[in-house]
C-alpha positions as a Markdown table, in Angstrom:
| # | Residue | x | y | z |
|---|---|---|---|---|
| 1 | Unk | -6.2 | -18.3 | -24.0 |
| 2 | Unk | -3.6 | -16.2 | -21.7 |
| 3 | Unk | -4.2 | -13.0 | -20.6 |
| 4 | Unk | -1.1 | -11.7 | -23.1 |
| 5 | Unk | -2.8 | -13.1 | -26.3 |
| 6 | Unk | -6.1 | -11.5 | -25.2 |
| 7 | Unk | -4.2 | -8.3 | -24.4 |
| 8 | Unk | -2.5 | -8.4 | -28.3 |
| 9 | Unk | -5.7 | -9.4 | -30.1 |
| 10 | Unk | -7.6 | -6.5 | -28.6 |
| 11 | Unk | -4.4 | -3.9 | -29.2 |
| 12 | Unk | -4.1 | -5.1 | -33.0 |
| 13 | Unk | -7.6 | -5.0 | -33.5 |
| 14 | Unk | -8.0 | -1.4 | -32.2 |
| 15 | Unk | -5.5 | -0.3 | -34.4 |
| 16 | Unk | -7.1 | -2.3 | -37.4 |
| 17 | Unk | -10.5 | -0.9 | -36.2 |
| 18 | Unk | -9.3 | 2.6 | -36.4 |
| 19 | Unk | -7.7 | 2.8 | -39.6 |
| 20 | Unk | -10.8 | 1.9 | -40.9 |
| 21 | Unk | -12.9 | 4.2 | -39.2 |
| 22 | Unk | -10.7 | 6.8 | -39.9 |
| 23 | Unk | -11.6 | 8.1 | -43.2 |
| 24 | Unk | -15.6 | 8.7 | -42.2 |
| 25 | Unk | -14.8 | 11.2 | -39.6 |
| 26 | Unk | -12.5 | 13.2 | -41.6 |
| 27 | Unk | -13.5 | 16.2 | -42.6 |
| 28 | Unk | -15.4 | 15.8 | -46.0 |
| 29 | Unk | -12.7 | 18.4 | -47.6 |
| 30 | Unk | -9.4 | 16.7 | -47.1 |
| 31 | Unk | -10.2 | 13.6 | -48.2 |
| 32 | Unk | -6.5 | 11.2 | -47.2 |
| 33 | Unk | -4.9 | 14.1 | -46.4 |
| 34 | Unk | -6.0 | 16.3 | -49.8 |
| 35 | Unk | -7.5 | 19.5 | -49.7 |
| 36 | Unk | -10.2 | 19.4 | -52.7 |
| 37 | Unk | -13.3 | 21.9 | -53.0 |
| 38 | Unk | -16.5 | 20.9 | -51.9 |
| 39 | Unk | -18.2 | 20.1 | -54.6 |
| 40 | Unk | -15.4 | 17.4 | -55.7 |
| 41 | Unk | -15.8 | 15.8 | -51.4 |
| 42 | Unk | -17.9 | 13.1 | -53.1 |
| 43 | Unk | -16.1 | 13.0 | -56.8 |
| 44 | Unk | -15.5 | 9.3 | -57.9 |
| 45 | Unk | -12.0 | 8.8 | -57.5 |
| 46 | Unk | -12.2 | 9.6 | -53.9 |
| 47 | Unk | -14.9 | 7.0 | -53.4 |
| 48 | Unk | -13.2 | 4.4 | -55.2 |
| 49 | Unk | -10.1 | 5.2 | -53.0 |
| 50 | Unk | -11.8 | 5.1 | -49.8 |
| 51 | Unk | -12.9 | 1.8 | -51.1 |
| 52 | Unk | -9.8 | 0.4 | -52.3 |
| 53 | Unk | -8.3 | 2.1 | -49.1 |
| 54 | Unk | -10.7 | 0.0 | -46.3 |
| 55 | Unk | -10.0 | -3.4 | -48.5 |
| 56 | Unk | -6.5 | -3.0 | -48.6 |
| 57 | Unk | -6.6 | -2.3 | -44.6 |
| 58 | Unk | -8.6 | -4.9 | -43.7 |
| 59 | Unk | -7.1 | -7.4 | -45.8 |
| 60 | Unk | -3.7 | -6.4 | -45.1 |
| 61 | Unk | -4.3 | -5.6 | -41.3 |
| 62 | Unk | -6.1 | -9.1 | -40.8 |
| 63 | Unk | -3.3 | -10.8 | -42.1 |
| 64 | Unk | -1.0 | -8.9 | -40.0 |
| 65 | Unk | -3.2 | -8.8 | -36.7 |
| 66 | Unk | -3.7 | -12.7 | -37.2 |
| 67 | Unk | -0.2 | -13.6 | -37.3 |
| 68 | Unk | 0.8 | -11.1 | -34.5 |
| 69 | Unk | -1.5 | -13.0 | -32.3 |
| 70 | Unk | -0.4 | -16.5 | -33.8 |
| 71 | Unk | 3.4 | -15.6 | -33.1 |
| 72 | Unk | 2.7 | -14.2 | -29.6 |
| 73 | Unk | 1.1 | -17.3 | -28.4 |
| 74 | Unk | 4.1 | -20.0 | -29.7 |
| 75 | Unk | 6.6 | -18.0 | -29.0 |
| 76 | Unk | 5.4 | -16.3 | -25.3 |
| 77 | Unk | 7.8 | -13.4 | -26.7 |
| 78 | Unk | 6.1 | -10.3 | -25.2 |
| 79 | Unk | 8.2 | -7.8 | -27.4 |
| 80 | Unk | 6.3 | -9.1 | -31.1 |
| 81 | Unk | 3.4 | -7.5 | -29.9 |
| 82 | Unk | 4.8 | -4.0 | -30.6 |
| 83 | Unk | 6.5 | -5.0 | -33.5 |
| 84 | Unk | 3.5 | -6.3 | -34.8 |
| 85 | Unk | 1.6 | -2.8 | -34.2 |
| 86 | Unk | 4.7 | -1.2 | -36.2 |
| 87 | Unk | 4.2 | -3.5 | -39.1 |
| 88 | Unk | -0.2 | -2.7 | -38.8 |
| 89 | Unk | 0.7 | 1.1 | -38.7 |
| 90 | Unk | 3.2 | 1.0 | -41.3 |
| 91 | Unk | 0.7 | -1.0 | -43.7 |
| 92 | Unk | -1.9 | 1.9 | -42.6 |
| 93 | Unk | 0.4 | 4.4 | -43.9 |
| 94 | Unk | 1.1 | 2.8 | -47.1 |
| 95 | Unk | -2.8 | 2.4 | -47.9 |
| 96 | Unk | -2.9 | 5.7 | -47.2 |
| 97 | Unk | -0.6 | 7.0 | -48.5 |
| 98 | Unk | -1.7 | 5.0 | -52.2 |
| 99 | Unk | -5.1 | 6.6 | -51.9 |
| 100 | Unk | -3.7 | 10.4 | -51.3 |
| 101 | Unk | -1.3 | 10.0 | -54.2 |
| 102 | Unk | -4.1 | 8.9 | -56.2 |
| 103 | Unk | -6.6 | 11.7 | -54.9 |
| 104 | Unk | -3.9 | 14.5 | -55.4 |
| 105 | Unk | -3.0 | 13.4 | -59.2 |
| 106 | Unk | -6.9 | 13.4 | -59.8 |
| 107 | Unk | -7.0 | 16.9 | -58.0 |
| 108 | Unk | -4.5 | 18.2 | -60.3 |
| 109 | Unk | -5.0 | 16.8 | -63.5 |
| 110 | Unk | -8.5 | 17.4 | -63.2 |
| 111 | Unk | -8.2 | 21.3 | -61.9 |
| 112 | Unk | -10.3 | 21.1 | -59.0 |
| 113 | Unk | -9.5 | 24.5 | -57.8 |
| 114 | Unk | -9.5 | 26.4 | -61.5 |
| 115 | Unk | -12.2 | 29.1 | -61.2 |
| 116 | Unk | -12.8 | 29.0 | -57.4 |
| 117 | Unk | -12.0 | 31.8 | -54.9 |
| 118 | Unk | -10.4 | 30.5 | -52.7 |
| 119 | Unk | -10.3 | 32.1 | -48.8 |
| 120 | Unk | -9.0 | 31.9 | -45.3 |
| 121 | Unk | -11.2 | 32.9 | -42.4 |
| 122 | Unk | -10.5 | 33.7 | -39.1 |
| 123 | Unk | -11.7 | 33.6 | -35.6 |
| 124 | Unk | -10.3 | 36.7 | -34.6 |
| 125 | Unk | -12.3 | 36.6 | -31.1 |
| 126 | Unk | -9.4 | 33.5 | -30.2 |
| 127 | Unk | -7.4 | 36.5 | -29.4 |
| 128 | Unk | -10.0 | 38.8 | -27.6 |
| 129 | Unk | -12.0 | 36.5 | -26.0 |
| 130 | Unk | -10.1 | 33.0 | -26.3 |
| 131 | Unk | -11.4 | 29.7 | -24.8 |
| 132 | Unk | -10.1 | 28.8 | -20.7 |
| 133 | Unk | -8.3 | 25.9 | -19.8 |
| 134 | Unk | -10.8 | 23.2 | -18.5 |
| 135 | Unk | -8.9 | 23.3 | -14.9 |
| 136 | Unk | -11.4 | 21.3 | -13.6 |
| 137 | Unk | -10.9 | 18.8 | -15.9 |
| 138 | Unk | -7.5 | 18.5 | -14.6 |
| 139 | Unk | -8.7 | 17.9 | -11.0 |
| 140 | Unk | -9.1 | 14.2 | -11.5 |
| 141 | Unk | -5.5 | 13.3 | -12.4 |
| 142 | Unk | -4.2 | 15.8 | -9.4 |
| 143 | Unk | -6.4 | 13.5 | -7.0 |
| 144 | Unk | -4.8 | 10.4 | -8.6 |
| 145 | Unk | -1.7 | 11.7 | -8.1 |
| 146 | Unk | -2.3 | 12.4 | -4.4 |
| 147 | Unk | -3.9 | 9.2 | -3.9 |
| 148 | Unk | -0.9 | 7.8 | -5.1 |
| 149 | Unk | 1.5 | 9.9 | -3.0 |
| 150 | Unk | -0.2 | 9.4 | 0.4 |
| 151 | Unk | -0.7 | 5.5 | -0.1 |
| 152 | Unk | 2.3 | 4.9 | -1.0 |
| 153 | Unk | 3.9 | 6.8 | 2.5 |
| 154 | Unk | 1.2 | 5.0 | 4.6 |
| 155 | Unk | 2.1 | 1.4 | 3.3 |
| 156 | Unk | 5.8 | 1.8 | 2.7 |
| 157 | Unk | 6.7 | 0.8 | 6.2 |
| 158 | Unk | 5.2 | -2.7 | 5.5 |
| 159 | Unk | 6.3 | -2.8 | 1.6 |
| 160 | Unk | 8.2 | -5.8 | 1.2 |
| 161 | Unk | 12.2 | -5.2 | 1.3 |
| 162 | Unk | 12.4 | -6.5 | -2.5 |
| 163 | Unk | 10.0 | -4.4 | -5.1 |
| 164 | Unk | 8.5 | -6.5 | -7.9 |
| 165 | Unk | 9.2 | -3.6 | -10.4 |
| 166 | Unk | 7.9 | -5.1 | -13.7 |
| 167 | Unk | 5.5 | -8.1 | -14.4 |
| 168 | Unk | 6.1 | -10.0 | -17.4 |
| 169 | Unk | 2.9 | -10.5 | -20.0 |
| 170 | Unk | 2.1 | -13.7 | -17.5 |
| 171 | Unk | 1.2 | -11.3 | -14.9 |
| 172 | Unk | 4.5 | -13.1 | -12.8 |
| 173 | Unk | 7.4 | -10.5 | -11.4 |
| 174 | Unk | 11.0 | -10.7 | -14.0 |
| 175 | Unk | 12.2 | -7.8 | -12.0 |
| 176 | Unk | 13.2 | -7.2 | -8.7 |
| 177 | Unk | 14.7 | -4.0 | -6.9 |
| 178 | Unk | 15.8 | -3.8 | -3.1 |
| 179 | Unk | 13.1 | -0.9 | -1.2 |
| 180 | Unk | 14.0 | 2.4 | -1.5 |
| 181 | Unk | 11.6 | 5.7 | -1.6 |
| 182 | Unk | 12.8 | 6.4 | -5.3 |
| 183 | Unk | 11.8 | 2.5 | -6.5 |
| 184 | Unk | 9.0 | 2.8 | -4.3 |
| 185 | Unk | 7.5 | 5.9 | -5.6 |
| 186 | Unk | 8.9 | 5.7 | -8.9 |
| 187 | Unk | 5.6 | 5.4 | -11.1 |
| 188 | Unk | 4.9 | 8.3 | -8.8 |
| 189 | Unk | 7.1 | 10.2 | -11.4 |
| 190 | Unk | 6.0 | 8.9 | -14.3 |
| 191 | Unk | 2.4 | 10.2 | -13.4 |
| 192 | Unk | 3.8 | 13.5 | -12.8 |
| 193 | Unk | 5.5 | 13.5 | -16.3 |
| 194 | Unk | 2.5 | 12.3 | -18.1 |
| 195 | Unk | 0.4 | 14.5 | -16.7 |
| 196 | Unk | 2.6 | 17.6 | -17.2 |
| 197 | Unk | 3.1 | 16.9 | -20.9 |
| 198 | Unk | -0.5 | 15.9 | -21.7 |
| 199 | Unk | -1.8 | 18.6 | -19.7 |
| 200 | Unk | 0.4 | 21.3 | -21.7 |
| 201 | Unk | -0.9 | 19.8 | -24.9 |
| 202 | Unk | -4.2 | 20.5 | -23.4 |
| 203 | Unk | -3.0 | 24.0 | -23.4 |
| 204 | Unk | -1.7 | 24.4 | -26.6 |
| 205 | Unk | -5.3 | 22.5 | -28.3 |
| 206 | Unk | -7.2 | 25.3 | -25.9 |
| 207 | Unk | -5.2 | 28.1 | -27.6 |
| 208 | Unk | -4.6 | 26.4 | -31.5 |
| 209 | Unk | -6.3 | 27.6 | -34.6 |
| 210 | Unk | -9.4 | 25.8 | -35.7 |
| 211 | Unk | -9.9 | 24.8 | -39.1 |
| 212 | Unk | -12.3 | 27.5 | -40.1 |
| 213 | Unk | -14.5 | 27.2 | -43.6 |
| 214 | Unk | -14.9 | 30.2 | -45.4 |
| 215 | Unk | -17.9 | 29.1 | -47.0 |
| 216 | Unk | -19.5 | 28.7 | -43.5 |
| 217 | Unk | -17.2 | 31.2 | -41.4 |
| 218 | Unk | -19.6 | 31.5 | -38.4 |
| 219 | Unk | -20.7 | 27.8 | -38.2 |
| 220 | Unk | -17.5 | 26.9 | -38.4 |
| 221 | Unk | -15.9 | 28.9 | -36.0 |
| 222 | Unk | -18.4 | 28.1 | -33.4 |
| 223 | Unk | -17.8 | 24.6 | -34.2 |
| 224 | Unk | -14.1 | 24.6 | -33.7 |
| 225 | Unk | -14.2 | 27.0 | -30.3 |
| 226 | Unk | -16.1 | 23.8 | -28.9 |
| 227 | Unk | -13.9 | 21.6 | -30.5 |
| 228 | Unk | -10.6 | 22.9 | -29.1 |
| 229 | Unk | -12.4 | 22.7 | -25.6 |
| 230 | Unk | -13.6 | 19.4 | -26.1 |
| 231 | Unk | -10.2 | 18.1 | -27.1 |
| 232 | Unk | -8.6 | 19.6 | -24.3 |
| 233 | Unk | -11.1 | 17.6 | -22.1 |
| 234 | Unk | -10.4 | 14.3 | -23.3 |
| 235 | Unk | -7.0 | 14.6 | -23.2 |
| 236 | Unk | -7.0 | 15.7 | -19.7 |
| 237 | Unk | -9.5 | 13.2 | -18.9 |
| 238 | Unk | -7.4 | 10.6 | -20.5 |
| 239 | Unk | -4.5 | 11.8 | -18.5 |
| 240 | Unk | -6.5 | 10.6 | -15.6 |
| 241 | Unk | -6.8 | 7.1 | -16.7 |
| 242 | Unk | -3.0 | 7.0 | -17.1 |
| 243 | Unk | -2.3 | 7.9 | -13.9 |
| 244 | Unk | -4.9 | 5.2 | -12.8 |
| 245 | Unk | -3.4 | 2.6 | -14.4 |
| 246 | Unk | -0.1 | 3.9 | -12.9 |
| 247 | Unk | -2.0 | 3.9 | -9.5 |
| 248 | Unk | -2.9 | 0.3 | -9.8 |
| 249 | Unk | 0.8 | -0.9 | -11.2 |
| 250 | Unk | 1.8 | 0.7 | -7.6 |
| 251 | Unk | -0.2 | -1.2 | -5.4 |
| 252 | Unk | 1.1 | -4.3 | -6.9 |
| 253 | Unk | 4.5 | -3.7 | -6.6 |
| 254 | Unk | 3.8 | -2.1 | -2.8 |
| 255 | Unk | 1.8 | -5.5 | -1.6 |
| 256 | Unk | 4.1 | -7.8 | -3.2 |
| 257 | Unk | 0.8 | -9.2 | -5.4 |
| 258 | Unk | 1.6 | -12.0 | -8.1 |
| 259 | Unk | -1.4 | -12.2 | -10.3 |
| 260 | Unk | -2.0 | -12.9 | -14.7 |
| 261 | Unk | -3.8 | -10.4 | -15.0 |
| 262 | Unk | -1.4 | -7.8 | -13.5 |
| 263 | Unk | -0.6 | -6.2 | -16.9 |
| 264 | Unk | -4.6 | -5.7 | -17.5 |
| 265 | Unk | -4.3 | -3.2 | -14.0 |
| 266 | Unk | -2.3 | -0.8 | -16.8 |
| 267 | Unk | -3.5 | -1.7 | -19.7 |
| 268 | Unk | -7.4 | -1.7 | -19.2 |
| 269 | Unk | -7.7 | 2.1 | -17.6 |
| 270 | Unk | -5.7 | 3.0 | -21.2 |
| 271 | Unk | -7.5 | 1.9 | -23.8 |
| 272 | Unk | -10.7 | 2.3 | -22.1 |
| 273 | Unk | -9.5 | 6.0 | -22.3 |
| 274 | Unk | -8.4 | 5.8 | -25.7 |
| 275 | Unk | -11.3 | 3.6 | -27.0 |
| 276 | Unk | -13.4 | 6.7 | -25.2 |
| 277 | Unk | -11.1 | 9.5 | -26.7 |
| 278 | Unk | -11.6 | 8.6 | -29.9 |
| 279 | Unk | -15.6 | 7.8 | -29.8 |
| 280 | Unk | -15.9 | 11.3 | -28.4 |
| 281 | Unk | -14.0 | 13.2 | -30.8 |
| 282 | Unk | -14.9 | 11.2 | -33.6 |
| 283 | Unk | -18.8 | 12.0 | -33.1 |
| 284 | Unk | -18.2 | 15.6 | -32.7 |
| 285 | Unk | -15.6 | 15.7 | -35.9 |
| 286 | Unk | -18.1 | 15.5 | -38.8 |
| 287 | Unk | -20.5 | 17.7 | -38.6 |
| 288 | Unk | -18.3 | 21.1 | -38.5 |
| 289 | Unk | -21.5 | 23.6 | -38.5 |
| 290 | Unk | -22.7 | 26.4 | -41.0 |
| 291 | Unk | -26.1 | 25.3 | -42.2 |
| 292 | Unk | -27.2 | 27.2 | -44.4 |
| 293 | Unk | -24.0 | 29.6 | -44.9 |
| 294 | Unk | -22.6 | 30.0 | -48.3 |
| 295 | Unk | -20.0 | 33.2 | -48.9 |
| 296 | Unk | -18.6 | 31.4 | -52.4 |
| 297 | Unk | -15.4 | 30.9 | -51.0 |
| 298 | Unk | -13.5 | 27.8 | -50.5 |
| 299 | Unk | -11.0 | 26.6 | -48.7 |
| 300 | Unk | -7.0 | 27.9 | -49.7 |
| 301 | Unk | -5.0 | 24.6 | -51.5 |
| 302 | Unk | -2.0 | 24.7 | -49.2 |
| 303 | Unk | -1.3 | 20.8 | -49.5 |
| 304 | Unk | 2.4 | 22.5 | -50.5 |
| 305 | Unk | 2.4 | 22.6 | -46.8 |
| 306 | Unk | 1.7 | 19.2 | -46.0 |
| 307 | Unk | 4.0 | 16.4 | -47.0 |
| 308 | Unk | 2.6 | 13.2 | -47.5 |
| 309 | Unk | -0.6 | 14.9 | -46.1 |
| 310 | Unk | 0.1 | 14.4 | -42.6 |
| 311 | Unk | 3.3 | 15.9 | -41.6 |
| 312 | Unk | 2.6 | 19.9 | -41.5 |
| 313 | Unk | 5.7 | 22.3 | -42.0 |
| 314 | Unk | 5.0 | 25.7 | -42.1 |
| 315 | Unk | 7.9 | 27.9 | -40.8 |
| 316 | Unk | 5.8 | 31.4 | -41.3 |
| 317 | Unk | 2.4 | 29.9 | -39.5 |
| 318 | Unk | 2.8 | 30.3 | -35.3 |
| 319 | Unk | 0.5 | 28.0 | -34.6 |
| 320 | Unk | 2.4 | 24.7 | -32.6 |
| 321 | Unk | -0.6 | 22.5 | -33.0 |
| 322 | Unk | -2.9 | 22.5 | -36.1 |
| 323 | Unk | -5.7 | 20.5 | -37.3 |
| 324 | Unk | -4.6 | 16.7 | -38.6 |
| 325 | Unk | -5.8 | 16.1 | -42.1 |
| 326 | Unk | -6.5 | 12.8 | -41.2 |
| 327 | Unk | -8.6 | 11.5 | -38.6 |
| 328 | Unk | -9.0 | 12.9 | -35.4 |
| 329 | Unk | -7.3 | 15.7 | -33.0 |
| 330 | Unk | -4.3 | 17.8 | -33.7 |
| 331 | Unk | -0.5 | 17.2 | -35.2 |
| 332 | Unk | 2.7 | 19.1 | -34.9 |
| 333 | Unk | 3.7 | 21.8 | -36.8 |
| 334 | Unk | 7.1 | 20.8 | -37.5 |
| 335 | Unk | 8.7 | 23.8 | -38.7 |
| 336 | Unk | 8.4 | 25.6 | -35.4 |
| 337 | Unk | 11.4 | 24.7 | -33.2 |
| 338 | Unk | 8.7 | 24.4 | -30.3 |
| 339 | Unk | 7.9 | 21.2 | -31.7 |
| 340 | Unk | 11.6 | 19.5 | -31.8 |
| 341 | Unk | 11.8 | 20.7 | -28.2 |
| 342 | Unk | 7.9 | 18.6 | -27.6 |
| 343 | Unk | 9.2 | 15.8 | -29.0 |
| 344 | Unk | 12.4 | 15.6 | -27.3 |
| 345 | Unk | 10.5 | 15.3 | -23.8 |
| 346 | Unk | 8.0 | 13.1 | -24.9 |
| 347 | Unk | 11.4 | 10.8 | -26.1 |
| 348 | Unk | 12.8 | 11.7 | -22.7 |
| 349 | Unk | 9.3 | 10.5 | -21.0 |
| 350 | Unk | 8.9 | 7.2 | -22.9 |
| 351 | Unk | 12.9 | 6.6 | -21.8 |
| 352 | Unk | 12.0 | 7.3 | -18.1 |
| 353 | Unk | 9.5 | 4.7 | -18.3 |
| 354 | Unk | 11.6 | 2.0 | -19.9 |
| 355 | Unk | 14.2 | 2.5 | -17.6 |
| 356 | Unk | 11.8 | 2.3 | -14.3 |
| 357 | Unk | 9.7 | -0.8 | -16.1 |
| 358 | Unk | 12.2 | -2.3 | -18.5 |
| 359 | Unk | 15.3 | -1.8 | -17.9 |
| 360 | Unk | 17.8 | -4.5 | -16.2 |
């Protein structure tokens, strides 16, 4: 077994795994992306969905993640890997998106809100005494980065004239580039980049709005003050892994080393970040506080706000970043111009990088 199948059997099965996890670390009141009271969290149709939901997935997914392996290994064709992932994410989305139809028919024939006062609570203390930017957090990518920068000036003098500037999934060079301090240092950049825009998303999850319950207003809000930290953390600490992996790639390229398991110096620092990421968050994401709390209020129904329960567009709510609905972390609020302008230099980051590793 090459190092590329082993590489696309443990990507599609990280994907596969997550979609299934997903819907146990949700929060127990948007069940697939549909805000219901909480006494209907554990109502039948949203336990039959969640069932129906993991069987479609795995079934589904294991047929896809099966013949993304099979295809990659007879055909040596390194670009069906990410096709493959498009096909498992795009199955994810339409399991999901079967079970939050379902929920949000029940929801509404059923009226699951009739009767209830429904709330919003805040944390006004965000603005008075809001949580600071884990700086230290950031420290390790800075280091990485400087690492990066000073090795590469010490060894340039003896870097071979002809860069290897991309390994193919064999781990053997398929693209050369003649020395020059802007090929030499050119994942230098790219570390730079990823670190600027992860680190400002850090930012903007430090100073979002938690999802605060107005049942449990004070549980709650504690909760989500040491939620937005802790998000901010992993992100920065996953930041550093990047630039790691990014570190590694350079020292390849700078010594001129031909090895198969080149693509696992990039790789492994990544997903051991986002396998680590996701663990973290995931055991902090359930249990949202308030024991014991009970005002009589529940949360407002604003799935109007949500389409397809997880794309948020809200043009009157400030907030850039807000709660997902599903799973873990935080999603755009797409009808702030903010986030167009986001999404154009995360486009313009993943370009840089194809350019640098891909391009001819």
């Amino acid at each position: 077994m090459t190092i590329a199948i082993i590489l696309s059997f443990v990507l599609l099965g990280l994907v596969l795994l997550l979609a299934l996890v997903l819907p146990s670390v949700t929060s127990p009141t948007v069940p697939f992306g549909v805000r219901v009271p909480a006494r209907h969290a554990a109502d039948p149709v949203v336990r039959e969905q969640a069932r129906l939901y993991r069987r479609r997935v795995l079934v589904g997914g294991s047929v896809v993640a099966v013949a993304g392996v099979a295809s990659d290994a007879l055909t040596g064709e390194p670009l069906l890997l990410p096709l493959s992932v498009l096909v498992l994410v795009g199955l994810w989305y339409g399991c999901f998106f079967l079970a939050h139809q379902e929920i949000r028919e029940a929801k509404t024939a059923g009226g699951w809100f009739e009767g209830l006062h429904q709330g919003i609570a805040v944390d006004t203390e965000l603005r008075t005494n809001p949580p600071r930017f884990p700086w230290l957090w950031l420290t390790p990518a800075l280091v990485i980065i400087a690492a990066t920068v000073v090795a590469g000036i010490l060894m340039y003098p003896t870097m071979p004239q002809n860069l290897a500037v991309h390994y193919g999934a064999s781990g053997a060079p398929n693209r050369m580039a003649a020395k020059s301090v802007g090929t030499a240092f050119s994942l230098v950049f790219v570390q730079l980049g990823f670190t600027a825009l992860l680190a400002g998303m850090a930012a903007a999850i430090v100073h979002s709005r938690p999802d605060i319950d107005p049942a449990r207003p004070v549980g709650s809000a504690r909760w989500g003050r040491h939620y937005l930290l802790l998000g901010a953390k992993v992100l920065l600490g996953l930041v550093a892994l990047i630039d790691l992996g990014m570190l590694g790639s350079s020292l390849l390229m700078w010594t001129g080393t031909t090895t198969r398991w080149a693509p696992l110096v990039v790789v492994l620092p990544v997903l051991t970040g986002v396998v680590a990421a996701v663990a973290v968050l995931a055991r902090n994401n359930r249990d949202r506080g308030g024991n014991g709390e009970d005002t009589g209020l529940t949360h407002r129904d604003d799935d109007k706000y949500w389409r397809g329960g997880l794309f948020y567009i809200n043009r009157d709510d400030p907030a850039l970043l807000v709660p997902r609905r599903f799973g873990i972390g935080w999603t755009l609020n797409f009808g702030d111009p903010r986030a167009a302008m986001l999404l154009a230099g995360v486009v313009a980051l993943i370009g840089l990088v194809v350019i640098l590793r891909f391009g001819g």
